[in-house]
ZAMITI-800097 format. One record per residue (C-alpha): residue number from 1; residue in one letter; x, y, z. Coordinates in steps of 0.1 Angstrom, whole numbers, always signed. Layout:
ZAMITI-800097
(NUM; 'a'; (X; Y; Z))
...
***
This chain:
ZAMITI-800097
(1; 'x'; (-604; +233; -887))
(2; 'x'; (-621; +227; -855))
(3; 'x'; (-654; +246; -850))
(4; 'x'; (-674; +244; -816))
(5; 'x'; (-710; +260; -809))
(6; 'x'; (-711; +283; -780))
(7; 'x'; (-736; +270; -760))
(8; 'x'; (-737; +307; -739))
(9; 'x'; (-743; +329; -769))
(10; 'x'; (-758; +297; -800))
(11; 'x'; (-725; +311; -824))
(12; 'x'; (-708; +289; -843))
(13; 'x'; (-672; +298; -839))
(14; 'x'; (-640; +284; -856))
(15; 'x'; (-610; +279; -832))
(16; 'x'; (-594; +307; -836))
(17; 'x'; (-623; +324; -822))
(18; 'x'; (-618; +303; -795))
(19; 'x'; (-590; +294; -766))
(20; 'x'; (-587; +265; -751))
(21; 'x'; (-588; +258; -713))
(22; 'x'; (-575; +223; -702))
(23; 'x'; (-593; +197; -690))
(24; 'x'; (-630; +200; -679))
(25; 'x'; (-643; +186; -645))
(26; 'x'; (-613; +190; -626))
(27; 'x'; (-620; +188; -587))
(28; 'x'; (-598; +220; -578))
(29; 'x'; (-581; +217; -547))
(30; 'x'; (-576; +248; -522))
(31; 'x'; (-565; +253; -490))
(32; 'x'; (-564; +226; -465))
(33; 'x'; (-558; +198; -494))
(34; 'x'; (-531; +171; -488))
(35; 'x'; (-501; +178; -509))
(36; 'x'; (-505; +152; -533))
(37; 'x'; (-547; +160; -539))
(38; 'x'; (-527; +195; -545))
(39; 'x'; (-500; +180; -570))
(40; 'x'; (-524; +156; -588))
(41; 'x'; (-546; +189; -590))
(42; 'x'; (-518; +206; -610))
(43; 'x'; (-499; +181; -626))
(44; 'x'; (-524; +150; -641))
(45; 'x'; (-543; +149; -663))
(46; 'x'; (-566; +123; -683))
(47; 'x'; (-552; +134; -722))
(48; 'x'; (-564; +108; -738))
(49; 'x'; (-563; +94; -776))
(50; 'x'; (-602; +97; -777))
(51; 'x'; (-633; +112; -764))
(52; 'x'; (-618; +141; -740))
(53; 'x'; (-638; +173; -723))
(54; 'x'; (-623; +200; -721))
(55; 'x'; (-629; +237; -713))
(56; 'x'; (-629; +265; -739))
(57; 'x'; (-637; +303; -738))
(58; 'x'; (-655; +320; -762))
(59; 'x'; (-628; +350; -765))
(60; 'x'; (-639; +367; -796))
(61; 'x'; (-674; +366; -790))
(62; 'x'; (-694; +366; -756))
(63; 'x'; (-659; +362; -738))
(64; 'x'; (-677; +328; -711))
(65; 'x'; (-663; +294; -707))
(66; 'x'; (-681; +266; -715))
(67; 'x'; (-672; +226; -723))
(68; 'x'; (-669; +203; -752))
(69; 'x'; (-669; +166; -758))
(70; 'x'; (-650; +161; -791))
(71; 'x'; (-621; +132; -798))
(72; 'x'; (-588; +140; -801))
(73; 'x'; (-582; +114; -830))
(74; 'x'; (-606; +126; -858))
(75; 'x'; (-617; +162; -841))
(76; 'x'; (-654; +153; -841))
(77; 'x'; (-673; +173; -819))
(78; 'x'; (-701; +159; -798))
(79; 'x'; (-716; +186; -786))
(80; 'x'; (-712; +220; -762))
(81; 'x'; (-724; +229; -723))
(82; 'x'; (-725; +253; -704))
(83; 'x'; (-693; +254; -677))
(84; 'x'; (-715; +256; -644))
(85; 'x'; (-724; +218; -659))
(86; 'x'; (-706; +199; -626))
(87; 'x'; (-710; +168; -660))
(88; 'x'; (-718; +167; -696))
(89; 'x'; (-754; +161; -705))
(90; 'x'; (-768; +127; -709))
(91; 'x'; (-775; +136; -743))
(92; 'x'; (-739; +138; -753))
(93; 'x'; (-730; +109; -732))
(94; 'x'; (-754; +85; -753))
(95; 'x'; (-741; +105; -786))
(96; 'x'; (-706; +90; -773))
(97; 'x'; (-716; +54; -766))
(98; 'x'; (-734; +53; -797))
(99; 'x'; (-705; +58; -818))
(100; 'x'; (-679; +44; -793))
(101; 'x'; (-693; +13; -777))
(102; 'x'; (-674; +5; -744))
(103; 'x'; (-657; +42; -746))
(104; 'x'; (-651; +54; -706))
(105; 'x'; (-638; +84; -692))
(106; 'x'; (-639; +90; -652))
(107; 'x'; (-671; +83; -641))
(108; 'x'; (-689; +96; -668))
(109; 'x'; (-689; +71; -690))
***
């Protein structure tokens, strides 16, 4: 089962204590965008068989959003962050290429 530490409230929380959001860093488009910013706004999206961030909300606890690094492969999480982050911590970053040399994602890698 997947567990995630809210990085809001410090509780350790199984996923069903949890729901997930999507994708994280998304630049959301709003009026005046181009329709295809507006369609590549709804419609792609990274998934990847890997390191992914996504968005989750703490729903049975302190109720915020915040993000997670974790792969989708083996479920290991590298660590939580607050959603105002506009990108994950440099901390989890290194965690990443230290166990996945060469790994990229975006501009983040």
């Amino acid at each position: 089962m997947l567990t995630l530490e809210c990085p809001c409230c410090g509780i350790i929380a199984d996923e069903t204590e949890l729901h997930a959001g999507g994708e994280a860093h998304l630049k959301r488009e709003t009026v005046g965008s181009s329709d295809d910013d507006f369609e590549d706004y709804l419609f792609m999206r990274e998934n990847p068989k890997g390191v992914h961030f996504e968005r989750w909300r703490h729903v049975a606890g302190c109720g915020k959003w915040f993000h997670a690094a974790r792969c989708t492969t083996t479920l290991e999480v590298f660590g939580t962050y607050p959603a105002q982050t506009l990108a994950p911590p440099k901390n989890i970053t290194d965690k990443i290429s230290a166990k996945r040399p060469g790994w990229t994602w975006r501009a983040f890698s």
